[in-house]
C-alpha positions as CSV (number, residue, x, y, z in Angstrom):
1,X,3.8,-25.8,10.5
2,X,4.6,-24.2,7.1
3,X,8.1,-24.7,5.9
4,X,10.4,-21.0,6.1
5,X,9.5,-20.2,2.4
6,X,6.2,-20.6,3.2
7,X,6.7,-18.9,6.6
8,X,8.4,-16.2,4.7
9,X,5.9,-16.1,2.3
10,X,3.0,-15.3,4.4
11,X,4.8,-13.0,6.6
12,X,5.3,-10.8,3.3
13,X,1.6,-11.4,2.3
14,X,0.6,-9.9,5.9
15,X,2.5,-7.3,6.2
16,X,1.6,-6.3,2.5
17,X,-1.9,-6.5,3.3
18,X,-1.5,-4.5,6.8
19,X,0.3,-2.0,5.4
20,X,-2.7,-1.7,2.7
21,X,-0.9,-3.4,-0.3
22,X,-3.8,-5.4,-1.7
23,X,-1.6,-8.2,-2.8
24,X,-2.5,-11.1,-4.8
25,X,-1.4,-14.5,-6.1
26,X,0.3,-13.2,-9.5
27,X,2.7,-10.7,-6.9
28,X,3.4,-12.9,-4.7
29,X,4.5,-15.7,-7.1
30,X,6.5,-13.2,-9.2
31,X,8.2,-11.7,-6.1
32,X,9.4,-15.2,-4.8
33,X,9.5,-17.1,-7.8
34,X,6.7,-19.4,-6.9
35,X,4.4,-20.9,-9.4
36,X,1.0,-19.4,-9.7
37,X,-0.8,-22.8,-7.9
38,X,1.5,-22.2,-4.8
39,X,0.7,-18.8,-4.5
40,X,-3.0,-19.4,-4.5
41,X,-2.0,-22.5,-1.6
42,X,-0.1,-20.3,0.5
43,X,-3.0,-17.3,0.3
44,X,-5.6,-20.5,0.9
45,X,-3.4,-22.0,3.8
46,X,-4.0,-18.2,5.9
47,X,-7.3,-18.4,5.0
48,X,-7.8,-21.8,5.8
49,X,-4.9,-22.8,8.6
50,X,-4.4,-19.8,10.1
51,X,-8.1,-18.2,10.1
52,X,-7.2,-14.7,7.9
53,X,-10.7,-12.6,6.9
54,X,-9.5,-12.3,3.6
55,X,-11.2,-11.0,1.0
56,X,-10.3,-10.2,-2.4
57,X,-11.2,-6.9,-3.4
58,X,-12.3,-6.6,-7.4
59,X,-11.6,-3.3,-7.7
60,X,-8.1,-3.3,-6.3
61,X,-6.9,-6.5,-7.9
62,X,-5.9,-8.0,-4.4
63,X,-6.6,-8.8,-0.8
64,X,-7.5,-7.4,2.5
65,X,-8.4,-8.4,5.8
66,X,-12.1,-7.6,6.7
67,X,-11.2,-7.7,10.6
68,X,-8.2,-6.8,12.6
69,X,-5.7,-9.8,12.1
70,X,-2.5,-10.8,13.8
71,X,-0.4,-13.5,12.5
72,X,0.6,-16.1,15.1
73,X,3.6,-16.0,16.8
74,X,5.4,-18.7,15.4
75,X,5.6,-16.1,12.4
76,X,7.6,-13.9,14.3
77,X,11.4,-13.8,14.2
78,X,13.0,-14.5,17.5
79,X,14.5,-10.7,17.1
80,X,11.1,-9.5,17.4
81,X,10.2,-6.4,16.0
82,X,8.7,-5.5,19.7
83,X,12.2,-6.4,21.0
84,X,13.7,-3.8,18.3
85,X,11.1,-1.2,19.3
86,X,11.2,-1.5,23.0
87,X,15.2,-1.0,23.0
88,X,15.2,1.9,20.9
89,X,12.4,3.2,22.9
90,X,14.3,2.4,26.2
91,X,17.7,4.6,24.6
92,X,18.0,8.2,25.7
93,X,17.8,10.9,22.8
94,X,21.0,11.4,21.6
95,X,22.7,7.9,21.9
96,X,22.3,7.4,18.9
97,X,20.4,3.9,18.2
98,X,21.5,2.4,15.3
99,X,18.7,2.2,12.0
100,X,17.0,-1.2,12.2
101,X,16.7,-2.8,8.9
102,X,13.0,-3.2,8.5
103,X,12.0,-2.4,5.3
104,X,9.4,0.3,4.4
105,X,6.4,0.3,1.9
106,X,5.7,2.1,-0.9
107,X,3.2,2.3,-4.0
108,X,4.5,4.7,-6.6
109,X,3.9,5.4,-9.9
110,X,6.2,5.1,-12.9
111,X,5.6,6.8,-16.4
112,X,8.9,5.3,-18.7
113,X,10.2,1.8,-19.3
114,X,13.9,3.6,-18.6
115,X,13.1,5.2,-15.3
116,X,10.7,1.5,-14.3
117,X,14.4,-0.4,-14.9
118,X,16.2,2.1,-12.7
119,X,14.1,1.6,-9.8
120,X,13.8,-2.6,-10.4
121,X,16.2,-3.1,-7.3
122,X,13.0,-1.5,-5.1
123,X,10.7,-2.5,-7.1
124,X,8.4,-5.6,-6.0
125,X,5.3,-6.3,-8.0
126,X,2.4,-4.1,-9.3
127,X,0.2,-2.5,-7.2
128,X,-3.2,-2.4,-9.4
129,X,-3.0,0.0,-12.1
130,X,-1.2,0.5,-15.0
131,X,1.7,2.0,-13.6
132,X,1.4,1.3,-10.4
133,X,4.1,-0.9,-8.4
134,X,4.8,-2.0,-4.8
135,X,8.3,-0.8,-3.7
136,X,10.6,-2.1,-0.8
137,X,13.3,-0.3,0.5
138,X,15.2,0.6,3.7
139,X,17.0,3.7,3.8
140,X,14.5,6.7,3.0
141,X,16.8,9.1,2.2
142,X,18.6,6.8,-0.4
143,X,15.3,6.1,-1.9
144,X,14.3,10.0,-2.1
145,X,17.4,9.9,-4.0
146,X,16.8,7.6,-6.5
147,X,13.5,9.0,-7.0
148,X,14.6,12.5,-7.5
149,X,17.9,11.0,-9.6
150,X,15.5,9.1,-12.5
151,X,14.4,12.8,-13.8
152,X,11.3,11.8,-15.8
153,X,8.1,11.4,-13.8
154,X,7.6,9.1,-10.8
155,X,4.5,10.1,-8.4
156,X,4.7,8.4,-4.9
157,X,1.0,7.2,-4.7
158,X,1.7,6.3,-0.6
159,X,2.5,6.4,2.2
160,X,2.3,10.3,2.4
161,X,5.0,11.0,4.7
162,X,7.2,9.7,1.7
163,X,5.4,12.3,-0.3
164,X,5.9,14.6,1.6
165,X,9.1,14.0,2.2
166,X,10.5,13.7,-1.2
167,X,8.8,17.3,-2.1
168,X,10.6,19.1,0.9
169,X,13.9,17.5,-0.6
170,X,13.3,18.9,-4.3
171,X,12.3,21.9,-2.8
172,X,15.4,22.9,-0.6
173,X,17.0,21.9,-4.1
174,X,15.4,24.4,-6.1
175,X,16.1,26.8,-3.5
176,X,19.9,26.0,-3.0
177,X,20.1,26.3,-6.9
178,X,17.6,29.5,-7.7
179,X,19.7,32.6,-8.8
């Protein structure tokens, strides 16, 4: 069994991947500080140890599964994400569950050194492409925010109900302040 930063580690790796990240070995040792050779370990240990279908993609700069994959369930907090699901699910409208703190996934793209800086605390590695980077956050409605606070261009690449989103909000702005 892999120690927690491992555990850690590989969690973030899977999830990035699920989520259709494409991570690699540079990422993940720049997002936890790990050296280059322990990234490579940790991407060879779910390959290896844990039986991923990785496979690193040229064109993308990262990995992907080639088959459905499910992390074992030693990798799962004892606050399961199920368990966090099910009792929200199980509350009646209107009760008002509180937000769970899972973070959400996004890939956007950043034009200016200035507006790159203001965004660092999501930000957390590249995403292939010169501008491209993996964000982390989890409050949507903050992050809108930011995004339509930096006022030089950022383009949210995915997911597309963020896109979406974050054009609905600018336009009700517009609208509020049209004469």
């Amino acid at each position: 069994m892999p120690g927690s930063g491992q555990k850690e580690r590989i969690t973030w790796l899977h999830d990035m991947i699920s989520c259709g990240s494409y991570p690699n070995a540079p990422g993940l040792a720049e997002r936890f500080g790990i050296s280059l050779r322990q990234a490579g370990r940790d991407i060879e240990y779910m390959r290896g140890r844990l039986g991923a279908p990785l496979a690193y993609d040229a064109g993308r700069r990262g990995y992907r599964y080639t088959a459905d994959f499910r992390l074992p369930d030693a990798y799962r907090p004892a606050d399961s994400e199920d368990v966090a699901f099910a009792a929200a699910a199980a509350s009646a409208p209107g009760e008002g569950v509180a937000q769970m703190m899972i973070p959400y996934d996004a890939v956007i793209e950043v034009f200016d050194r200035v507006t790159r800086l203001e965004l660092g605390g999501f930000i957390t590695g590249r995403a292939g492409g010169r501008n491209r980077y993996r964000c982390e956050f989890r409050n949507p409605d903050f992050f809108i925010g930011m995004l339509a606070a930096t006022a030089k261009g950022v383009r949210v690449v995915s997911p597309d109900w963020l896109r979406e989103r974050l054009v609905k909000v600018c336009e009700a702005l517009i609208d509020v302040n049209s004469d």
